[in-house]
C-alpha positions in Angstrom: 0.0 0.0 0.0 2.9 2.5 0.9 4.5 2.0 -2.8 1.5 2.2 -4.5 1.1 5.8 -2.3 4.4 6.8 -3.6 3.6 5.6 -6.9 0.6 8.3 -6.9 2.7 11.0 -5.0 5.0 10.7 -8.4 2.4 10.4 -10.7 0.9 13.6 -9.6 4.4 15.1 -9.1 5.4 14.5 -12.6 2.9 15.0 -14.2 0.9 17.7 -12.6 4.6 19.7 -13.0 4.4 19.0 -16.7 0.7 20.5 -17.0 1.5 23.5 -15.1 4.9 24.0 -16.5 3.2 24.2 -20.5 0.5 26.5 -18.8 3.5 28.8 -17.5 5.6 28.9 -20.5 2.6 29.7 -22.7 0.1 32.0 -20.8 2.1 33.3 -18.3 5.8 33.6 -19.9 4.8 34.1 -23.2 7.4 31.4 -24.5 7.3 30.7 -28.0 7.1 27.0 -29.6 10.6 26.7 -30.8 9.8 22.8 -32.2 11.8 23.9 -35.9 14.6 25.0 -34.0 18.1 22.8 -33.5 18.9 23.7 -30.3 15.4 22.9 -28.9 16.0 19.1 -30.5 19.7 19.2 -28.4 18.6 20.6 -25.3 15.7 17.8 -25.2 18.4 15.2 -26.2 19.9 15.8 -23.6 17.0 16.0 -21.2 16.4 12.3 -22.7 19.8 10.8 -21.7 20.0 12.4 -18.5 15.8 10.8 -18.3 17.5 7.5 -19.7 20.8 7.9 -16.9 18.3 8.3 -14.0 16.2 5.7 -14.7 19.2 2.9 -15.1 20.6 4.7 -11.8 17.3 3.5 -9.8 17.7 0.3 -11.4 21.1 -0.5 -10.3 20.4 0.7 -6.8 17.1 -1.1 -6.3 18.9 -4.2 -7.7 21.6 -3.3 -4.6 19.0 -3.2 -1.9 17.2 -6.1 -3.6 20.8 -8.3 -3.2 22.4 -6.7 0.0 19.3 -5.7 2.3 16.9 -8.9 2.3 17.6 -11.8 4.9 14.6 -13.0 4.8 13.7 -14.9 1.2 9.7 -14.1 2.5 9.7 -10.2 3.0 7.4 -8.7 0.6 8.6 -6.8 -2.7 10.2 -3.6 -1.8 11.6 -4.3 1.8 14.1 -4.8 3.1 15.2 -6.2 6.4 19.0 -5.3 6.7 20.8 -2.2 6.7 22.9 -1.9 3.2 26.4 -0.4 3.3 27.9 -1.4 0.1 28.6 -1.0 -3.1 27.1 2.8 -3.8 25.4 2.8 -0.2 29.2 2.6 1.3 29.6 6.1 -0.4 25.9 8.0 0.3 23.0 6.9 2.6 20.1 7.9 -0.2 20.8 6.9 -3.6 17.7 5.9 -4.5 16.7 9.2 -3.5 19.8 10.9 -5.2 18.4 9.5 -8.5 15.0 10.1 -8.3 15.7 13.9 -7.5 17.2 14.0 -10.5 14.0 13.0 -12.5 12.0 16.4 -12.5 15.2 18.4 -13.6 15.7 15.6 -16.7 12.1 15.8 -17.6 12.1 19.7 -17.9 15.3 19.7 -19.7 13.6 17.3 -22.1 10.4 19.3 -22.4 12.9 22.2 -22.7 10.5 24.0 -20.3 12.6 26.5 -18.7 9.2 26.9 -16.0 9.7 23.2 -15.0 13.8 23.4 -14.9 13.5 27.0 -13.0 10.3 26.4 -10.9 8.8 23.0 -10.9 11.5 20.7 -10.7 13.6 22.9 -7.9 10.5 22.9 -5.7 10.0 19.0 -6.7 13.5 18.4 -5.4 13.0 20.3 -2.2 9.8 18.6 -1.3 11.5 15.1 -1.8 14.4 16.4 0.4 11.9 17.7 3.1 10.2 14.0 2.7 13.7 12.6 3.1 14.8 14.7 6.5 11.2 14.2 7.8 9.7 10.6 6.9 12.9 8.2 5.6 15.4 9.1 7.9 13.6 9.0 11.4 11.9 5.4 10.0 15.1 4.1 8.8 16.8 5.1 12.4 13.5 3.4 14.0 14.0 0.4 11.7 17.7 -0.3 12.2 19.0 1.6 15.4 22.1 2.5 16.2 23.9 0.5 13.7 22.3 3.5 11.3 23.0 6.4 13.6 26.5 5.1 13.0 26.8 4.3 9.8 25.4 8.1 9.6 28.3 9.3 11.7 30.4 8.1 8.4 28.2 8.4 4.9 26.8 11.7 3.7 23.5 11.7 2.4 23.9 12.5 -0.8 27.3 12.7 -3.0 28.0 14.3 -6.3 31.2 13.2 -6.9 32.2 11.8 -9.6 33.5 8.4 -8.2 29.6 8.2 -6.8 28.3 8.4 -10.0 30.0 5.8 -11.3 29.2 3.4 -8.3 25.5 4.7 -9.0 26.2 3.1 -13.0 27.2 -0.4 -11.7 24.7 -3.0 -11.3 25.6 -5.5 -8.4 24.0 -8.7 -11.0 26.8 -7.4 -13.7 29.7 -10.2 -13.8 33.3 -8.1 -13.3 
C-alpha cells in the first residue's frame, strides 16, 4: 500500500509539473514554440539521456537493496530487512533518493521547459528532500538503530562526486 502511495505521489508530481509548466511557459511567460529549431531538439536530447541515466541509476540501486538488504527470502517486494552499506550505499545513505531527484530536472530539460527546470523541478526536489529529513530518515533510524546512527556518523547523504556516479552506473548482477 505504501509504494502504490508513492507511486501516486509521483504520478501527480510528474505530471501535474508537466501541466503547469506548458501553462507557465505559454500563458504566463509568453514562450514561444521553438519545435523547428536545432537547439530545442539538443537541449531535449539531452534531457532524454539524463531521463534515460536516471532511470538505469534507480535500477542498479534497487537491484543493490534487492541483493544486500533482504535476509529474509519471505519479505514482501520492496523491503528490506537489513541495513545496506555497500557498493554505492558505502559512499551516500540515499541513492535511491539521489536519482529520483534528479528525474524532475531531466524531464524539464527534455520538455525544454525552462518553468519546469526554474520552478517546478527545484521545488519538486525540495519537497522530496523535506520527505527525506522528515519521513525516511527518522523510519530508517527506527528500523535499524544504532547501527544507522553510525553508519550516519560516516556516509553523507547524498554525493555528487564523480567516483559516486559511477558506483550509481554499476549493477551489483553485472559479472566483473
Amino acid at each position: 500500500m505504501k509504494s502504490l502511495f508513492r507511486f501516486i505521489i509521483w504520478v501527480i508530481l510528474i505530471f501535474g509539473g508537466i501541466g503547469l509548466s506548458v501553462y507557465l511557459d505559454h500563458y504566463v511567460f509568453y514562450i514561444q514554440d521553438t519545435d523547428n529549431n536545432w537547439l530545442h531538439y539538443l537541449i531535449g536530447g539531452f534531457g532524454s539521456m539524463l531521463f534515460v541515466m536516471a532511470l538505469v541509476f534507480i535500477r542498479n540501486t534497487g537491484q543493490t537493496l534487492a541483493k544486500y538488504g533482504r535476509k529474509s527470502p519471505t519479505l514482501p517486494r520492496m523491503q528490506t530487512d537489513q541495513l545496506t552499506t555497500v557498493g554505492m550505499y558505502s559512499l551516500m545513505r540515499h541513492p535511491m533518493n539521489q536519482t529520483l531527484m534528479m528525474l524532475p530536472m531531466a524531464i524539464g530539460i527534455m520538455l525544454v521547459s525552462p518553468s519546469f527546470v526554474f520552478i517546478i523541478a527545484p521545488l519538486e526536489i525540495m519537497a522530496m528532500y523535506i520527505m527525506i529529513l522528515l519521513i525516511e530518515e527518522p523510519k530508517t533510524k527506527r528500523k535499524f538503530g544504532q547501527a544507522y546512527v553510525d553508519y550516519c556518523a560516516k556516509t553523507p547523504r547524498f554525493c555528487f562526486k564523480w567516483e559516486c556516479m559511477i558506483a550509481l552506473n554499476h549493477n551489483p548482477y553485472d559479472k566483473k
